[in-house]
Each structure stands twice: as C-alpha cells, then as structure tokens.
N, C-alpha and C positions, 0 to 999 in steps of 0.2 A: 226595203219594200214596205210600202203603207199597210199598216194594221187593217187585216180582213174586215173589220168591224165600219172601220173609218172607211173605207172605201166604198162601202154599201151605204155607210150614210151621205158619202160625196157626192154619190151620186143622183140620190133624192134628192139633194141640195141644186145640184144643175136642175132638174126637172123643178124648183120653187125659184131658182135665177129665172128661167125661161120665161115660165109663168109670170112672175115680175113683169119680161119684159116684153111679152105681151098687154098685161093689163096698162103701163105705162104707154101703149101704142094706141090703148084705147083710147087709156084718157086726154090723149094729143089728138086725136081726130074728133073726138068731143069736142073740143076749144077750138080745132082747126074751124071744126063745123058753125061755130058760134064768133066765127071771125075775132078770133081772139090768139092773131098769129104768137105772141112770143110764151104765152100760158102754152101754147101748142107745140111751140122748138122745146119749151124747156122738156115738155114730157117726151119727146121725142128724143131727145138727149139720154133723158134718164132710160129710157128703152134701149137704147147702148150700150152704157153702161150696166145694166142689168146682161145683155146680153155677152160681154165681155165678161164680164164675174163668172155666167157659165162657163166661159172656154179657156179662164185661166183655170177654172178648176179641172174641166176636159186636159189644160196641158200639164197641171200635175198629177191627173193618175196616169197619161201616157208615160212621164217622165217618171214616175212609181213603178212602171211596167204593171200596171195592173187594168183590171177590164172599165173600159168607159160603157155607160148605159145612157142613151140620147129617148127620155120617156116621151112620151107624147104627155099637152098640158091640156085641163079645163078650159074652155072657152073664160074670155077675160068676162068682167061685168060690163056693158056697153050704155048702156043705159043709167041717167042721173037724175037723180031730183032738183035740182040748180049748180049753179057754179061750182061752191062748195065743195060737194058730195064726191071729185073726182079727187080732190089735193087730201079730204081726211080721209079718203078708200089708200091715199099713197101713203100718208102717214101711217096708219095701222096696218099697211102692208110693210113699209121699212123697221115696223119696231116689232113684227110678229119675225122679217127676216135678223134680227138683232139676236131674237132669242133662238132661233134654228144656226147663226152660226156660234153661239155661245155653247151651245148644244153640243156642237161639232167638235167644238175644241174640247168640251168634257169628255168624248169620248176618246181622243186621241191624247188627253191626257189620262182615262183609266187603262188606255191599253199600253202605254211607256211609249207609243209611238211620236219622241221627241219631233220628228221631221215634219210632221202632218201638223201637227201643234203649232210650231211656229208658223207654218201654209197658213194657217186659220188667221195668226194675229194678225196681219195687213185688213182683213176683210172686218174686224171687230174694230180696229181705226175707222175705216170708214165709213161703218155703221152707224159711229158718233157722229159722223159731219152729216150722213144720210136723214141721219133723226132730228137734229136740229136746223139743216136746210128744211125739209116738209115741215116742220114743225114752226116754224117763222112764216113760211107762205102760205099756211092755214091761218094764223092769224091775220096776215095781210087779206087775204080772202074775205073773210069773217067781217073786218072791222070796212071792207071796199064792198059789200054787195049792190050799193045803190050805183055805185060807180067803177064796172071792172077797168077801166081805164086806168084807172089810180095801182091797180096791180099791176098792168102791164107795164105801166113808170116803171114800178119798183124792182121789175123782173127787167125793165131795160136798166137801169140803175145798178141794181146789186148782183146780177148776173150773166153781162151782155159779153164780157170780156174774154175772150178767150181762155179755156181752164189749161192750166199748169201740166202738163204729163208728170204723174208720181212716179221718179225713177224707183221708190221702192217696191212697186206692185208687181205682181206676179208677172209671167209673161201669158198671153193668151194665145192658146191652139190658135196656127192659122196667122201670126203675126199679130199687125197693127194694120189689122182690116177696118 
C-alpha cells in the first residue's frame, strides 16, 4: 500500500493534471479562435494528455487500494495579450508541473515507499520532453510574431505525425479512452 503521505499528495497532483488540462483547452480555443488550426490541435493534444496523467494516477491509487480525491480546479486563464502569452503560460505551467512531480517523488522517497517512487519516474521522463517541447515552440513563436504561419509550418513539420504509444507508461483509469 502507498505511503499515507504520498497518496495525499497524489492526489493534489490529479487536481494540478486537471487544471493543466484545462488551461491547455484554453489555450486551443484561443488559437482555435484566431484561426490558427494546428497551434489549436496541438493544445488540444496536450489537454489529453494532461488529462491522462490524472487518470493514470486515478489508476494507481485504485491499484494501491487507497482513496482517490477527484478536486474540483480554478477556472483556466482565457484571456492573452498576443500569440505568445498562451505557449509561455504552457511553458511555465510544464516546468512548475516538473517541480510538483519531483516533489512527489521526494516524498515517496522520505517515506521508503519504493512502489510509488518508481510510479513517479515515468512522469519525471516525460517532464523532460514536456519542457523542451514548450520550450522550442516558445521560441518558434517569439522569433514567427510577424508571421504565425511560419509556426504553423513548423507545428505541421515537426509535429504533424502521429505520436508513438509509450508502452512504458502507466496505465490510465478507464482504459485508452
């Protein structure tokens, strides 16, 4: 069974997935709004996968036999000052969630709970691809303001492909919904 400790903080961690993938829903109707279809899949994408991140962790405190807590989240920010303002609202949202599951895993390493430690490293993997994906399409942003066209290239370009299924991630409550 998951350490008491870790499980209370698992479950903050769902209610900051959620929130994630909310605000990620924002900033896709954002760009939806500004006819700026594939800026608008990709964040729609990332709202998935934030929201998957909740429910694999939903399915390891099921599988922990321990209590799941489904919080209710903050309204996302909806509103932007330009292009911009939604891809570094993502960035500083993936590198704030970087340091909440580094957190997580300190805690399930001060409490000897081996099981939940290892649950975390999959998600600190992906944190690195999470932070230098937003982290690259901030700069494409940055350096394309006269011309979002030129990011949309680059989002058809470097991200149009169909993504990989990582056989080593968790599994999520609910299947491959």
């Amino acid at each position: 069974m998951a350490a008491a400790r870790f499980v209370e903080r698992l479950n903050e961690q769902i209610a900051n997935e959620f929130a994630a993938s909310q605000q990620y829903i924002a900033n896709a109707i954002y760009y939806d709004a500004q006819t700026l279809p594939r800026l608008a899949a990709f964040f729609y994408q990332q709202a998935i996968e934030e929201r998957n991140h909740a429910l694999m962790m939903v399915q390891y405190l099921l599988d922990a036999d321990a209590d799941v807590e489904i919080p209710g989240v903050a309204a996302p920010t909806t509103a932007f000052a330009d292009a911009v303002a939604p891809v570094a609202l993502g960035l500083d949202q993936e590198r704030r969630v970087s340091d909440q599951i580094a957190a997580l895993m300190g805690v399930a390493r001060e409490e000897r709970d081996f099981l939940s430690e290892q649950f975390t490293q999959w998600f600190l993997k992906e944190q690195v691809e999470e932070v230098a994906t937003m982290s690259s399409l901030l700069t494409v942003i940055k350096r394309s303001t006269a011309s979002m066209m030129a990011v949309e290239d680059y989002l058809a370009r470097e991200h149009s492909a169909a993504r990989d299924t990582d056989t080593t991630a968790p599994a999520a409550a609910g299947g491959a919904l």
